[in-house]
Backbone as numpy.savetxt, mean C-alpha at the origin, in Angstrom:
# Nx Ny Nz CAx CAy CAz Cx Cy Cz
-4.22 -13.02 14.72 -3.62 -13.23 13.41 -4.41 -12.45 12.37
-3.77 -12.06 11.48 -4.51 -11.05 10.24 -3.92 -11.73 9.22
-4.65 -11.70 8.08 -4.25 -12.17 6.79 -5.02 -10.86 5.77
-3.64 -10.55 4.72 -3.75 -9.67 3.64 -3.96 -9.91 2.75
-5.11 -9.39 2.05 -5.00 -9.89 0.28 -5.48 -8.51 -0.28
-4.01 -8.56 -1.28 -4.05 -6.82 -2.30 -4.89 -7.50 -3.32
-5.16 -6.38 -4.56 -6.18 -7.25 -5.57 -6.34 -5.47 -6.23
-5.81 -5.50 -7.15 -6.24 -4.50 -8.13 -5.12 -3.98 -9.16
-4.24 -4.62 -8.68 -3.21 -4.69 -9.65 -3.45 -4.96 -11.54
-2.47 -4.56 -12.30 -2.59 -4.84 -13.57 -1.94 -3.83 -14.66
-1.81 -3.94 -16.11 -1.57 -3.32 -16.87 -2.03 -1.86 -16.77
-1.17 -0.96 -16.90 -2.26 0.86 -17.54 -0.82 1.44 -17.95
-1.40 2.37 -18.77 -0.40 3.20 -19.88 0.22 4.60 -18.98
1.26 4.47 -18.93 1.90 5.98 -18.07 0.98 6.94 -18.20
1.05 7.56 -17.39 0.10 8.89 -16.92 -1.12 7.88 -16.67
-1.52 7.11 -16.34 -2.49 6.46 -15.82 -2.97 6.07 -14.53
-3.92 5.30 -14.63 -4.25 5.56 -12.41 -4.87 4.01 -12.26
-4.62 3.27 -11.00 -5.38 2.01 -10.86 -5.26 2.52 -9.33
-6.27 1.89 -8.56 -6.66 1.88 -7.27 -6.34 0.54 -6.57
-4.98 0.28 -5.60 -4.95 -1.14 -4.99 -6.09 -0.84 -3.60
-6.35 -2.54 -3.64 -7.06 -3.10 -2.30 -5.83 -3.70 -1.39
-6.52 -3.64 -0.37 -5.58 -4.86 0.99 -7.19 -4.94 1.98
-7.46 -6.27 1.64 -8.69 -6.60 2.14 -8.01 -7.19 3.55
-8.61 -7.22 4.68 -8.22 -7.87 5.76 -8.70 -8.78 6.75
-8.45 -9.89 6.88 -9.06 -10.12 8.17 -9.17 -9.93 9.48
-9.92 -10.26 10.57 -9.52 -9.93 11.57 -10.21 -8.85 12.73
-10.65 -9.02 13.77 -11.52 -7.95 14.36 -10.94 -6.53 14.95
-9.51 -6.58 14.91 -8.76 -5.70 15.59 -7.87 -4.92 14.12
-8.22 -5.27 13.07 -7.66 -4.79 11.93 -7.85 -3.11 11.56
-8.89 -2.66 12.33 -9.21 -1.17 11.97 -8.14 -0.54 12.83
-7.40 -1.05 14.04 -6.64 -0.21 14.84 -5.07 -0.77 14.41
-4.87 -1.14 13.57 -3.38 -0.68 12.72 -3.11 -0.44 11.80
-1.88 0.16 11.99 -1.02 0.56 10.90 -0.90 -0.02 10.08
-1.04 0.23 8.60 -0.81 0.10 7.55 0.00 0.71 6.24
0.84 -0.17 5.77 1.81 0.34 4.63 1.46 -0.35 2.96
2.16 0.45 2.75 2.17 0.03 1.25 3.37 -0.07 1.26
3.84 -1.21 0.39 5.38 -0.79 -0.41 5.39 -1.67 -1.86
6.62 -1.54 -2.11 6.94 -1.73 -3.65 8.30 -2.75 -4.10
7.96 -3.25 -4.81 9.59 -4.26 -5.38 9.19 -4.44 -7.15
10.04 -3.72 -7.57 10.40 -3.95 -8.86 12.11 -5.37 -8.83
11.75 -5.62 -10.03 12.91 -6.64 -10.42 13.82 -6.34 -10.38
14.61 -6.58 -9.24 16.46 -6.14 -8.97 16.82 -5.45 -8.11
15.68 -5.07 -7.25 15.38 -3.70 -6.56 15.06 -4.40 -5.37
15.08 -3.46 -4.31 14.92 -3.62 -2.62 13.68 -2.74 -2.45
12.86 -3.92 -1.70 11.38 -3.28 -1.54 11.10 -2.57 -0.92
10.91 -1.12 -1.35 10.66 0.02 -0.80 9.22 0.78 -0.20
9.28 1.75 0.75 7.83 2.43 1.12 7.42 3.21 0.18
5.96 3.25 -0.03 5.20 4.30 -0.46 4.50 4.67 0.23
3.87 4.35 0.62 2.56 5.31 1.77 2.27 4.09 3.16
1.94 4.74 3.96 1.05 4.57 5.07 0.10 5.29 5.75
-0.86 4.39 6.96 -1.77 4.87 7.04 -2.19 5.10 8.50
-2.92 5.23 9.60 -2.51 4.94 10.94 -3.80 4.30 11.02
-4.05 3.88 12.49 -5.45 3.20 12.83 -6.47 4.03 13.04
-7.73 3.84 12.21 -8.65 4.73 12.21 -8.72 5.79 10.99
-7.58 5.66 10.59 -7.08 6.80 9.15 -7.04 8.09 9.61
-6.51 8.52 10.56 -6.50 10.02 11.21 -4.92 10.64 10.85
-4.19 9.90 10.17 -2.41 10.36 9.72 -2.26 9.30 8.48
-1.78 10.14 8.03 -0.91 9.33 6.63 0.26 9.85 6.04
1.01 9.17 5.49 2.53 9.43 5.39 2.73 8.91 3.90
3.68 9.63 3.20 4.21 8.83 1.84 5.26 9.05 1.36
6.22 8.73 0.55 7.33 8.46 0.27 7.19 9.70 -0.37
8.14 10.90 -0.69 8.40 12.01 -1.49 8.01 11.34 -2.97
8.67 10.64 -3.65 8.14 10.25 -4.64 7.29 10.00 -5.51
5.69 9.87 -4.31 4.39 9.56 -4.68 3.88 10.80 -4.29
4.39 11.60 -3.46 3.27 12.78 -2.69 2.71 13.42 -3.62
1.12 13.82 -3.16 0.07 14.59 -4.19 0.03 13.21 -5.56
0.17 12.63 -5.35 -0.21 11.34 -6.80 -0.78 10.39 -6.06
-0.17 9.73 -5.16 -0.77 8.42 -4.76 -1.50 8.98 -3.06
-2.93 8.38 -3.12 -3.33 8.68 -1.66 -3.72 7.32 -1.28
-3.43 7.35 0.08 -3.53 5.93 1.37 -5.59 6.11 1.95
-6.28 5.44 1.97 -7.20 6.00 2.89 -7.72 4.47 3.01
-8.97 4.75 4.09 -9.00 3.08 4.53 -10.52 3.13 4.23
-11.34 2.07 4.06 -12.76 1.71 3.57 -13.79 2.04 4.89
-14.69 2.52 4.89 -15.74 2.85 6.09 -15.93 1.47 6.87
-15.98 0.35 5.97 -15.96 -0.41 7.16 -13.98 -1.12 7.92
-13.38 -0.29 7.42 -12.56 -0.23 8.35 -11.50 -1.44 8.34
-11.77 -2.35 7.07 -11.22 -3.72 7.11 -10.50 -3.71 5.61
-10.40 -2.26 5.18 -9.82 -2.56 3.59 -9.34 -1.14 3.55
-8.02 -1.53 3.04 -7.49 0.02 2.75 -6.76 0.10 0.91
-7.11 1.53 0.87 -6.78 1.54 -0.70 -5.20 2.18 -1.15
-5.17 2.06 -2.02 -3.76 2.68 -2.61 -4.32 3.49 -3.84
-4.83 4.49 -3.97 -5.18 5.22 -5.26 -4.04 5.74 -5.64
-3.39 5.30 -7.03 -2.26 5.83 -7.86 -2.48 6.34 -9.22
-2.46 8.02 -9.40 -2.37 8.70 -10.75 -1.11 8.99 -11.00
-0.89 9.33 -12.18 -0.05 10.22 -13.25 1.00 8.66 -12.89
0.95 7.36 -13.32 1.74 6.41 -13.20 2.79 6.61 -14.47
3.87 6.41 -13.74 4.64 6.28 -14.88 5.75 4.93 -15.02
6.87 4.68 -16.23 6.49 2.88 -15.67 7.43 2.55 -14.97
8.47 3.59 -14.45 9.57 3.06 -13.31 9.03 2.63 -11.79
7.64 3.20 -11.98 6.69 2.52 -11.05 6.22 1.00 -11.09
6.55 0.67 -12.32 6.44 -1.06 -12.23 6.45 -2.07 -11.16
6.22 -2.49 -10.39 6.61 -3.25 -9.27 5.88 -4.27 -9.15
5.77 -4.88 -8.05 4.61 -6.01 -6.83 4.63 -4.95 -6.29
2.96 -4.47 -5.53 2.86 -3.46 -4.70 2.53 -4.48 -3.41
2.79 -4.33 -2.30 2.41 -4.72 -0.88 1.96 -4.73 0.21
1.06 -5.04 0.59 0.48 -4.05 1.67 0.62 -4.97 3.17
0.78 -4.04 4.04 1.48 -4.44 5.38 0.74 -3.71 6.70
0.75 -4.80 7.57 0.14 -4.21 8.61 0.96 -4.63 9.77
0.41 -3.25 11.27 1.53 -3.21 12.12 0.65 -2.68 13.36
0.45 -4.09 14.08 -0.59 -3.87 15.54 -0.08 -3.31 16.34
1.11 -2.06 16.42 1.48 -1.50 17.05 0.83 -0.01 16.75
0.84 0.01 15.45 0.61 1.48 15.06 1.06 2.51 14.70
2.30 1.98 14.19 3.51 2.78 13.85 3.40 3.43 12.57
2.45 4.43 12.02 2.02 4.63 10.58 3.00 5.65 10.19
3.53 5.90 11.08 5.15 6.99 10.67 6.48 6.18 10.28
6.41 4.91 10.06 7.42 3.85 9.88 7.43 3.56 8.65
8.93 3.64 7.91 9.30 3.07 6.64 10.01 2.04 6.35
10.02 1.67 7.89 10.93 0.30 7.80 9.97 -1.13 7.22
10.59 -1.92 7.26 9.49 -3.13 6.73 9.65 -4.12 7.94
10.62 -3.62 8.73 10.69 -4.91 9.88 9.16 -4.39 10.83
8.89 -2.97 10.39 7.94 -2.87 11.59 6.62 -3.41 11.67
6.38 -4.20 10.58 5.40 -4.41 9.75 4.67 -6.28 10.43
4.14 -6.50 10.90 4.12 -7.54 11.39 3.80 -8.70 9.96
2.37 -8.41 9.52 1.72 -8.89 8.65 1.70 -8.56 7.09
1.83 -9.30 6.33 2.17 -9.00 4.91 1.18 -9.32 3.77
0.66 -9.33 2.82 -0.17 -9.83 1.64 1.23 -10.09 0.94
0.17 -11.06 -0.13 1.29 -11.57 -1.30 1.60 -10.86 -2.12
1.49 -9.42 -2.40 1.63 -9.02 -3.60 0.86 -8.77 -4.79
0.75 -7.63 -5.29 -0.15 -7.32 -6.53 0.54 -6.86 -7.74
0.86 -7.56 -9.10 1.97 -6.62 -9.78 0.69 -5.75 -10.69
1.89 -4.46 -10.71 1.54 -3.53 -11.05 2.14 -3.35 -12.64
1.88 -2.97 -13.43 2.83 -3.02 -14.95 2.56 -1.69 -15.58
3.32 -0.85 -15.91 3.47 0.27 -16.47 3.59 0.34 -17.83
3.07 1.09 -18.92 3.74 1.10 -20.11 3.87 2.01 -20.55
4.76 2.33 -21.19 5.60 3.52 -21.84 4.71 3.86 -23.10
């Protein structure tokens, strides 16, 4: 069993940058896949990046590419979401998801075993 907790969420002014966490538990947590995704209000929660086990591939939604990078912490149990040039249709809960299969090429959310609660993110114009 793994349990997620994001944590870096918060207010910043467009064109701005905050760095999410997804802290993890778990001894087998360095060998999966990991996603990020997103839900704004009204909206269907979508991918932004992933990551694979070990951090050797990463993948991201056209949307974020060259702005937002995926990479995972040396000790292997926390992965980040670094997001610049924010702007505020980026508003959301960001999410981070993990997948003991290893599927870091996956944008689906079913592939995703394990979930965190959510970090909102707030944009301002």
């Amino acid at each position: 069993q793994v349990q997620l907790v994001e944590s870096g969420g918060g207010l910043v002014q467009a064109g701005g940058s905050l760095r999410l966490s997804c802290a993890a538990s778990g001894r087998t947590f360095s060998s999966y896949a990991v996603g990020w995704f997103r839900q704004a209000p009204g909206k269907e929660r979508e991918f932004v990046a992933a990551i694979s086990g070990y951090g050797g591939n990463t993948y991201y939604a056209d949307s974020v590419k060259g702005r937002f990078t995926i990479s995972r912490g040396n000790a292997k149990n926390t992965v980040y979401l670094q997001m610049n040039s924010l702007n505020p249709e980026e508003s959301a809960v960001y999410y981070c998801a993990a997948d003991p299969r290893g599927r870091w090429y996956s944008t689906t959310l079913g592939t995703y075993d394990y979930w965190g609660q959510g970090t909102q993110v707030t944009i301002s114009s």
